[in-house]
C-alpha positions as CSV (number, residue, x, y, z in Angstrom):
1,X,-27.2,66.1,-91.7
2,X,-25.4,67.5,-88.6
3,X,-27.2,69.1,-85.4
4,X,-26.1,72.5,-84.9
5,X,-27.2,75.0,-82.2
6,X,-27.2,78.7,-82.5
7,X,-26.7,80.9,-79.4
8,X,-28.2,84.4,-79.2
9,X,-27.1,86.7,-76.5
10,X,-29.6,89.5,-76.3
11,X,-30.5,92.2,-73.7
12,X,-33.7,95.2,-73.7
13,X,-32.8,98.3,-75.2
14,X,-33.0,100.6,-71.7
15,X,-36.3,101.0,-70.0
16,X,-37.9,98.6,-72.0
17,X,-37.2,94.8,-70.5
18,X,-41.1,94.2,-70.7
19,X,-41.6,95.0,-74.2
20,X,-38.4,93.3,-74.8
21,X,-39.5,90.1,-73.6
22,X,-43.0,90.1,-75.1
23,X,-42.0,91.3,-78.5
24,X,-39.0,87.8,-78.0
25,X,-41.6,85.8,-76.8
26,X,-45.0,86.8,-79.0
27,X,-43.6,87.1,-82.4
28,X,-39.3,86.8,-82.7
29,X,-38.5,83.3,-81.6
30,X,-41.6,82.2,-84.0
31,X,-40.5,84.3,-86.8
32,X,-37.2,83.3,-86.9
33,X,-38.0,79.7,-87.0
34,X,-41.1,80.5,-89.5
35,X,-38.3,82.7,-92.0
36,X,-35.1,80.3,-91.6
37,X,-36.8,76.6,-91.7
38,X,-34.4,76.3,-88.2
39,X,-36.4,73.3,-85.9
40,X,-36.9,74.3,-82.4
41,X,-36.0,77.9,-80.6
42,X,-36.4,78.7,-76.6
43,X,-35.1,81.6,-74.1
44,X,-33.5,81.6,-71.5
45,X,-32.0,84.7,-68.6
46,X,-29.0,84.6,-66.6
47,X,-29.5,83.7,-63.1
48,X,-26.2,83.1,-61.9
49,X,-22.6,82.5,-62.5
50,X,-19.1,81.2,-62.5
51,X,-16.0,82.5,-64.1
52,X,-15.9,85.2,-66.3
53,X,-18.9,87.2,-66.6
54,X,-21.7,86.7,-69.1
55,X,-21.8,89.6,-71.2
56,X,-25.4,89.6,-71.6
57,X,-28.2,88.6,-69.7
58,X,-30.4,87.0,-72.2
59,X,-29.6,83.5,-74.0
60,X,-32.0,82.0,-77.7
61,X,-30.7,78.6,-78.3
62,X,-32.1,77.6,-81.5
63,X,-31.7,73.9,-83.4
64,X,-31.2,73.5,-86.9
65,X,-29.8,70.3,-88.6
66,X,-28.0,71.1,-91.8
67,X,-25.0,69.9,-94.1
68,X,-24.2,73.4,-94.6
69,X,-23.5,75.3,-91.4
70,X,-21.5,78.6,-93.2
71,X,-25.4,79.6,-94.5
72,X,-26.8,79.5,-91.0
73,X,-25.7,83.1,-89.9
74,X,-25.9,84.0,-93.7
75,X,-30.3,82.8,-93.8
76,X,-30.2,84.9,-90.4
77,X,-29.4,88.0,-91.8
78,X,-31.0,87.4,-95.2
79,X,-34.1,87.0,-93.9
80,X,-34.2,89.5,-91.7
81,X,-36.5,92.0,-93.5
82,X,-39.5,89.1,-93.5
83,X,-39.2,89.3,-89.3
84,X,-41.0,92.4,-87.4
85,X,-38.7,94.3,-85.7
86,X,-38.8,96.5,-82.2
87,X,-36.8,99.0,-80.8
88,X,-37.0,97.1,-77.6
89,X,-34.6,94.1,-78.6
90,X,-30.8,96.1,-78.4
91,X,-29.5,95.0,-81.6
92,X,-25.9,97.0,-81.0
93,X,-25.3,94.4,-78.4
94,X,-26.6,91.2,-79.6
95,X,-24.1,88.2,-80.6
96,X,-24.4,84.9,-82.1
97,X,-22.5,81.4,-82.5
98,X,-23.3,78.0,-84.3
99,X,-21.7,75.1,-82.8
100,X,-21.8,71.6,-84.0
101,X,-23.0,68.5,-82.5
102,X,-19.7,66.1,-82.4
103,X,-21.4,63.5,-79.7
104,X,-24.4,61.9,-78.9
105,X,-27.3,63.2,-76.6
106,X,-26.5,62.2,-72.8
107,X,-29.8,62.0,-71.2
108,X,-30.7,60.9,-67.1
């Protein structure tokens, strides 16, 4: 099976960053892995940049190793309705991508 990484780009829903990140934190990253079966899920936030501008300040990367990488948006969505909700995430904003692995791990 092939490695692939989904990339989330989130931001809060206004006046509610706090909420935002506990809700993402407490309950979303370990719901989504719970309801997919994807392996490993963490957050990060935008601290600086080069280039064009990041269009949103908060990054999931998520892990999921799978011969079949046109169902990994697909058991997203589907499985949505099994995942609590909050108003706090923006979900008019959000984006996602799936890449695949095509090289080894480098490591230091």
């Amino acid at each position: 099976m092939a490695k692939h990484l989904i990339l989330v780009l989130t931001e809060p829903s206004q006046d509610q960053e706090q909420a935002f990140n506990d809700y993402y934190e407490q309950i979303h990253l370990d719901e989504v892995l719970s309801t997919t079966g994807w392996q490993s899920a963490q957050r990060f936030q935008l601290v600086d940049e080069a280039g064009e501008s990041c269009p949103l300040p908060y990054l999931a990367a998520y892990t999921v190793d799978t011969d079949h990488p046109e169902e990994i948006l697909r058991t997203l969505n589907e499985t949505r309705p099994n995942r609590q909700q909050s108003d706090a995430l923006n979900r008019r904003t959000g984006r996602a991508w799936v890449f695949k692995a095509i090289g080894p791990l480098h490591e230091a």
